[in-house]
Each structure stands twice: as C-alpha cells, then as structure tokens.
N, C-alpha and C positions, 0 to 999 in steps of 0.2 A: 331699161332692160334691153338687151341686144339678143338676138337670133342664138349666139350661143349660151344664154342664160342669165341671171341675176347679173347686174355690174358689183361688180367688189364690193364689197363692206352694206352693201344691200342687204336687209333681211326679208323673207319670207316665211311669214303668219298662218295658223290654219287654225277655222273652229270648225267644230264635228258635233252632230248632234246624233243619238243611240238613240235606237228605238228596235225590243226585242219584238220578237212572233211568237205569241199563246195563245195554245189551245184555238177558239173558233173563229179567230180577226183574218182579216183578208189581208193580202199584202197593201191594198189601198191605205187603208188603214195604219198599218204599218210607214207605211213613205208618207203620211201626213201626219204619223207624231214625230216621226225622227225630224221633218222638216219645222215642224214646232219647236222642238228639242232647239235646233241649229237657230234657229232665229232668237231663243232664249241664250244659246252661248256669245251668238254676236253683242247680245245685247250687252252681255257682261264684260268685254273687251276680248280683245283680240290672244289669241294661242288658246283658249278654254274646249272644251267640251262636256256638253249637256245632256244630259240621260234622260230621257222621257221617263215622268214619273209614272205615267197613267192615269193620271188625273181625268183625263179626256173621256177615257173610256169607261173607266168609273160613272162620270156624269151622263154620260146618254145611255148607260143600262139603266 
C-alpha cells in the first residue's frame, strides 16, 4: 500500500457487525453486541456482515 492508496489489483475486504437500539438498552450495550456481531462476521471469512441476534440479551434478562 502507498500513500496514495491500494497498489493496483490489490483488494480491500470489510466485515461489519449490526447491532440495533431497543427500547431500555444503553448504548454500551449496543457497541458490545455489534462488536460481538463483527467478530462473529470475521469469523466467517472475510467481505461478510453479521447482525446481532440478541441472543446476549435474551440471556441476562
């Protein structure tokens, strides 16, 4: 990679991991399922994106 961007025929990869806001969750709460979300899309290889199910928060109510 150079100063002005990718070298030629380089590609660049993104995963993303969703995680919505409802009702009484704080935003903490929020940036630690999306970040669960996102280490669940790496996991699955690379260009993905992962939705937080809510699973998490299911289990500790």
């Amino acid at each position: 990679m150079t100063d002005e961007g990718p070298e030629p025929g380089s590609m660049i990869t993104v995963s993303v991991g969703v995680a919505a806001y409802q009702g009484s969750r704080d935003a903490e709460e929020v940036v630690r399922d999306a970040d669960r979300a996102l280490y669940r899309a790496k996991a699955l290889g690379r260009n993905r994106t992962a939705l937080d199910d809510g699973s998490a928060a299911s289990a500790a109510s």
